[in-house]
FIVOVO-572636 format. One record per residue: residue in three letters; x, y, z of N, C-alpha, C in turn. Coordinates in steps of 0.05 Angstrom, whole numbers, padded with zeros to 5 digits, always signed. Each point is the difference from the previous one (the first is absolute). Last residue first. Layout:
N
ALAXYZXYZXYZ...
This chain:
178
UNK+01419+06204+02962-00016-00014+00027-00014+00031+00004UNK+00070+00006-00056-00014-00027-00015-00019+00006+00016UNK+00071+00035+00030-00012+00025-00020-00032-00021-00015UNK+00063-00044+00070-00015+00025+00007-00015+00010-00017UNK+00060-00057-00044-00021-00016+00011-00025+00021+00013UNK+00080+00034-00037-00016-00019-00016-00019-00015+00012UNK+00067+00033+00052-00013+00025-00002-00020-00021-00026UNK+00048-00061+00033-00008+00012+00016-00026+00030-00005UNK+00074-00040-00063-00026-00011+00002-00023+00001+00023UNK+00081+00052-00001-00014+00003-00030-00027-00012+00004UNK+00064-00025+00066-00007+00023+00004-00022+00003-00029UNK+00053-00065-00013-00018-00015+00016-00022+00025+00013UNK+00088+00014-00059-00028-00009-00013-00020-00005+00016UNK+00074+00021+00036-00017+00026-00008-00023-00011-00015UNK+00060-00067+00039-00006+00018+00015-00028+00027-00002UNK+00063-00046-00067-00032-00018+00003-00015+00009+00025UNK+00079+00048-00019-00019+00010-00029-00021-00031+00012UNK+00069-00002+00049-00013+00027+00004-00021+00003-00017UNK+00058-00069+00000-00020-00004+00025-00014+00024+00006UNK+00055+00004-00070-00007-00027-00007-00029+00005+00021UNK+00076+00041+00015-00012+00018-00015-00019-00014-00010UNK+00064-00041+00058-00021+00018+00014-00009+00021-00012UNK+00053-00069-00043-00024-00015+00012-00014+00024+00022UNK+00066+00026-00051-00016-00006-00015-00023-00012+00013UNK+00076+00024+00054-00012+00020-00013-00023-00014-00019UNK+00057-00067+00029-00024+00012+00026-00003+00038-00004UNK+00050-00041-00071-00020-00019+00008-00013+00006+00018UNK+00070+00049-00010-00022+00000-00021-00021-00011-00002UNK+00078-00012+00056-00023+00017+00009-00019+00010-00030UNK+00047-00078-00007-00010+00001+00019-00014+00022+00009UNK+00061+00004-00058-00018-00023-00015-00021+00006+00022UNK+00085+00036+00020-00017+00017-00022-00028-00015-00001UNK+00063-00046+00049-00009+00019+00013-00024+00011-00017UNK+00058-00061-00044-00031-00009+00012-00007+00023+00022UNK+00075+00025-00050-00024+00003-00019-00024-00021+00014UNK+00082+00014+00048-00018+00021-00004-00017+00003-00013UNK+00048-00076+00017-00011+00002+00020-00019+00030-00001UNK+00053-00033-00073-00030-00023+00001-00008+00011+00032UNK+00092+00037-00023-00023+00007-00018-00029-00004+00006UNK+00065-00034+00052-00006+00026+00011-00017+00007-00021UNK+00040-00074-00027-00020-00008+00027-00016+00028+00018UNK+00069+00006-00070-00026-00008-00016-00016-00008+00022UNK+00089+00034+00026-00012+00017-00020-00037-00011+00002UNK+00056-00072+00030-00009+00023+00020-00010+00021-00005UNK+00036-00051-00069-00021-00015+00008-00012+00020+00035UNK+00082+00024-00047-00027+00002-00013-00011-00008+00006UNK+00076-00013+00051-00022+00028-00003-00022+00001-00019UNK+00051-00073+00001-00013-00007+00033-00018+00036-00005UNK+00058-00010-00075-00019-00027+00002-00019+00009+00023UNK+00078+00030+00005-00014+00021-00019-00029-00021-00002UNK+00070-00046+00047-00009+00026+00017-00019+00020-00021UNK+00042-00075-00033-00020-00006+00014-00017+00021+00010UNK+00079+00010-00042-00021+00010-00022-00027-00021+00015UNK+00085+00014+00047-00014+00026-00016-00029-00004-00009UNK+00053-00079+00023-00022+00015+00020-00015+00024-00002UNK+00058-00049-00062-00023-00017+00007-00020+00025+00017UNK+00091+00018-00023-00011+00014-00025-00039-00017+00011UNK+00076-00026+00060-00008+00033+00002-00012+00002-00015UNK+00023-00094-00008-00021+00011+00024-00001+00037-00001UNK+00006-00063-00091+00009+00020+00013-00012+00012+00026UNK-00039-00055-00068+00020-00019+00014+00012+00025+00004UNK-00066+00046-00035-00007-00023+00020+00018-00024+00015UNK+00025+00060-00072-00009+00010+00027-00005-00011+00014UNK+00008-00041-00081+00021-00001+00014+00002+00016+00026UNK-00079-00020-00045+00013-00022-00003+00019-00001+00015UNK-00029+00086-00039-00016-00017+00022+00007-00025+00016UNK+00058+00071-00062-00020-00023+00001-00009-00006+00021UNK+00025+00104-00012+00011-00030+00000-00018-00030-00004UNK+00006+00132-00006-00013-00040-00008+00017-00019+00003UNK+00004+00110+00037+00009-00029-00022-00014-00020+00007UNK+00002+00112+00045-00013-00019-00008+00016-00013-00034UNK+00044+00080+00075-00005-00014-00028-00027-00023+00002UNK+00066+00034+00077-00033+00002+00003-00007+00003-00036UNK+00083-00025+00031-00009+00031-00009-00026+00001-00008UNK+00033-00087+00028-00007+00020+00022+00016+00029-00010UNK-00076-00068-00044+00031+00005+00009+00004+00013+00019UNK-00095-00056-00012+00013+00038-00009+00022-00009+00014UNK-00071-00065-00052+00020-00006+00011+00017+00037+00008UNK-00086-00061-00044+00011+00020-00002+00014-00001+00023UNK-00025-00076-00070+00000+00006+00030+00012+00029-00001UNK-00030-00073-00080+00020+00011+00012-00009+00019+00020UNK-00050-00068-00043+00021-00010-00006+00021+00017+00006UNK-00094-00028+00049+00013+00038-00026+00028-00017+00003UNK-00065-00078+00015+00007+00021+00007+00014+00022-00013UNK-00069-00095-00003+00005+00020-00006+00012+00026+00012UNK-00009-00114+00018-00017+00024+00009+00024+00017-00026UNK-00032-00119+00018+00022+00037-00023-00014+00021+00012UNK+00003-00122+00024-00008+00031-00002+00011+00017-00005UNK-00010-00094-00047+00021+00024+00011-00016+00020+00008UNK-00029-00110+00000-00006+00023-00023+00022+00032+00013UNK-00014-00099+00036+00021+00016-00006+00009+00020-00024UNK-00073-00044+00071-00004-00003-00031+00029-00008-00012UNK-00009+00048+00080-00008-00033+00004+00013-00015-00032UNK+00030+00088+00001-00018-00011+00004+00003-00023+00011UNK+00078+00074-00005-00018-00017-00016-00014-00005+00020UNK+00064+00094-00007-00005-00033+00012-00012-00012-00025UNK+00024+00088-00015+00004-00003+00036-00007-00026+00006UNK+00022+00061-00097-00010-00024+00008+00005+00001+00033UNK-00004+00090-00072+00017-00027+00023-00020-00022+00008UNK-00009+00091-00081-00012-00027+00017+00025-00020+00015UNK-00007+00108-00027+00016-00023-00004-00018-00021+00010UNK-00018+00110-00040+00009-00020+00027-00001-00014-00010UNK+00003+00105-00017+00005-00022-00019+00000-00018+00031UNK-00017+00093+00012-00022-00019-00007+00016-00026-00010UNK+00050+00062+00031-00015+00000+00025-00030-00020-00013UNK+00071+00040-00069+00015-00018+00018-00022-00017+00026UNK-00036+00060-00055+00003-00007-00015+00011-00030+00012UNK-00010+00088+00032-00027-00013-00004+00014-00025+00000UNK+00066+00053-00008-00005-00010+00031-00022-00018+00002UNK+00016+00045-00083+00016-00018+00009+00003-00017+00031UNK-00055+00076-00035-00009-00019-00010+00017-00024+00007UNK+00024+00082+00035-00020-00009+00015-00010-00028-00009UNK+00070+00048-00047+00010-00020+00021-00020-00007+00011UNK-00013+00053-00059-00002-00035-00014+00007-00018+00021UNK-00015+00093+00017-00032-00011-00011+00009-00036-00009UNK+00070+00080+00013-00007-00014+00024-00028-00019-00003UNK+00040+00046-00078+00015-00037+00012-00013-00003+00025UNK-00067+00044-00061+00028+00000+00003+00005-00028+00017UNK-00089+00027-00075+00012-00013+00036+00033+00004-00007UNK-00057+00022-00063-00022+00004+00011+00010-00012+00029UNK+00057+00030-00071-00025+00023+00003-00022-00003+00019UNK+00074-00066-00028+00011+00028+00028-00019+00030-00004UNK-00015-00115-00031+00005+00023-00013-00003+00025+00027UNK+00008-00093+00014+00017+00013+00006-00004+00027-00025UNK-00040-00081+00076-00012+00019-00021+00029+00022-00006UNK-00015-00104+00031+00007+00023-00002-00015+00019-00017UNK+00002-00098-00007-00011+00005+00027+00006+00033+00007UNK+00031-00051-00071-00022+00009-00007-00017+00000+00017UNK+00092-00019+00011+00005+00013-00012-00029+00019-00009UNK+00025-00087+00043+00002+00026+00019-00006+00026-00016UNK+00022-00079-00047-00022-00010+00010-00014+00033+00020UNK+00079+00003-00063-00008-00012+00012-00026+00001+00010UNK+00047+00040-00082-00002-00033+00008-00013-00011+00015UNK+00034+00100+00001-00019-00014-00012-00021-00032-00002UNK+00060+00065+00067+00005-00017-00022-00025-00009-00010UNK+00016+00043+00079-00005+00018-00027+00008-00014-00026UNK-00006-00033+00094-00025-00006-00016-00008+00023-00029UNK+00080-00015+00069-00007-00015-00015-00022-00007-00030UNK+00011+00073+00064+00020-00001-00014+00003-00028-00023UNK-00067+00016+00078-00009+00027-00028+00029-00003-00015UNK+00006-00055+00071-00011-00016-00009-00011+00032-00029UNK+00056+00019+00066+00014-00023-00013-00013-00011-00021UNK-00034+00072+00056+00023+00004-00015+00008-00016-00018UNK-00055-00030+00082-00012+00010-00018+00019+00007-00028UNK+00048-00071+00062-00007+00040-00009-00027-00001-00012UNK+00041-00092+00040-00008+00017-00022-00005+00023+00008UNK+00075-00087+00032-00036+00024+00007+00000+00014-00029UNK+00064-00071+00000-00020-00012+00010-00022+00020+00017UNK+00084+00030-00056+00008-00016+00034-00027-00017+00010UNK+00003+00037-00082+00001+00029+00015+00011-00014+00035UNK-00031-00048-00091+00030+00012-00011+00004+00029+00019UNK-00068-00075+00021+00017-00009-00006+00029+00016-00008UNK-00088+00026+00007+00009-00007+00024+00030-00010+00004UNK-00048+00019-00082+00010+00024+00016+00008-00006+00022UNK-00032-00083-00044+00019+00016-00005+00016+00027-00001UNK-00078-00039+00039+00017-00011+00008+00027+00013-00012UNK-00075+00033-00034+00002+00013+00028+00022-00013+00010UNK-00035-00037-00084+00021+00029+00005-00002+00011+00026UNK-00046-00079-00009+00018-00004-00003+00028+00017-00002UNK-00099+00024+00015+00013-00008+00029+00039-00011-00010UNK-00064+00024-00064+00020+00032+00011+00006-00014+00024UNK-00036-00071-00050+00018+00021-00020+00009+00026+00015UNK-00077-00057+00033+00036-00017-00004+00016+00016-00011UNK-00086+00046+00006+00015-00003+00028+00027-00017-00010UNK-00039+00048-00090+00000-00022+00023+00007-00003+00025UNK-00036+00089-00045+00025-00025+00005-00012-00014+00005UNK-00061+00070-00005+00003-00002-00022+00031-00021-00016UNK-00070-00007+00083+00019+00010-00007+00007-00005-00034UNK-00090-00031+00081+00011-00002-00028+00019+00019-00006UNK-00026-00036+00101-00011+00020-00018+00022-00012-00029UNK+00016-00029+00094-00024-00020-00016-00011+00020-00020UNK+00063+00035+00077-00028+00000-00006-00016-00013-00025UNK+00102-00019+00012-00019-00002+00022-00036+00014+00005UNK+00055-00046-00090+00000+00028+00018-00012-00006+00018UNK+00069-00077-00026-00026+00007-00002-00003+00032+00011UNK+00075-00088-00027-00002+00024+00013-00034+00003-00014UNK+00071-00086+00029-00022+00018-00012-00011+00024+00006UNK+00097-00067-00012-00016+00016+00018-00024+00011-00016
């Protein structure tokens, strides 16, 4: 499997290297991850996870690593293959190699993606969160072109005013001329 950060930014890990330890938290907790799980792991030295943290406790506590940890988990992603080409070159899309997922002690865990997805209840959830953001963001783009807009027909009737006035100006400029 290949792993990659999902914002295409430079880490001080390798994506293959903490996506591989992510599996293996996944692996020694029933297949979800804790935030918890993964700041436990990653007090080990050795690992890859390990220089993604900040753990001197002057300048971040534990709740600060779990945040990092969550980062952490919510950025690493996987290339899947979904077909071929004419060609039969492979198409590959890029997804978060683990899925947030809330128990029902309302807790938040990670699970693979992969496997949520073959999961009709764990599928739909995380459709349904899916279907909201994008509704979120459609409501976003609908108020910021509102915004856009009356700005625009503000600007353009401050626009129309000041050449408005200029025209007056030249008016009296001319009178005063003659």
């Amino acid at each position: 499997m290949i792993y990659q950060w999902r914002d295409g930014g430079s880490h001080v890990a390798d994506a293959q290297d903490v996506g591989m330890e992510l599996d293996i938290v996944a692996e020694n907790h029933n297949l979800k991850i804790h935030a918890a799980d993964v700041v436990e792991y990653a007090k080990d030295k050795k690992t890859a996870l390990h220089d993604l943290f900040e753990w001197d406790d002057k300048k971040a506590g534990y709740e600060y690593r779990l945040t990092q940890a969550r980062h952490i988990v919510r950025h690493v992603a996987v290339i899947v293959e979904v077909g071929k080409t004419e060609m039969g070159q492979p198409i590959e899309v890029s997804i978060r190699k683990y899925e947030t997922i809330r128990e029902s002690d309302h807790q938040n865990v990670y699970m693979d993606t992969l496997e949520v997805l073959a999961d009709e209840d764990l599928k739909i959830e995380v459709l349904r969160k899916v279907r909201s953001k994008i509704e979120s963001a459609a409501n976003k783009m609908k108020d910021y072109n509102s915004i856009i807009d009356y700005f625009s027909e503000e600007r353009q009737a401050t626009l129309f005013g000041m050449v408005e006035g200029m025209k007056e100006e030249e008016k009296k400029l001319e009178k005063a001329i003659v």
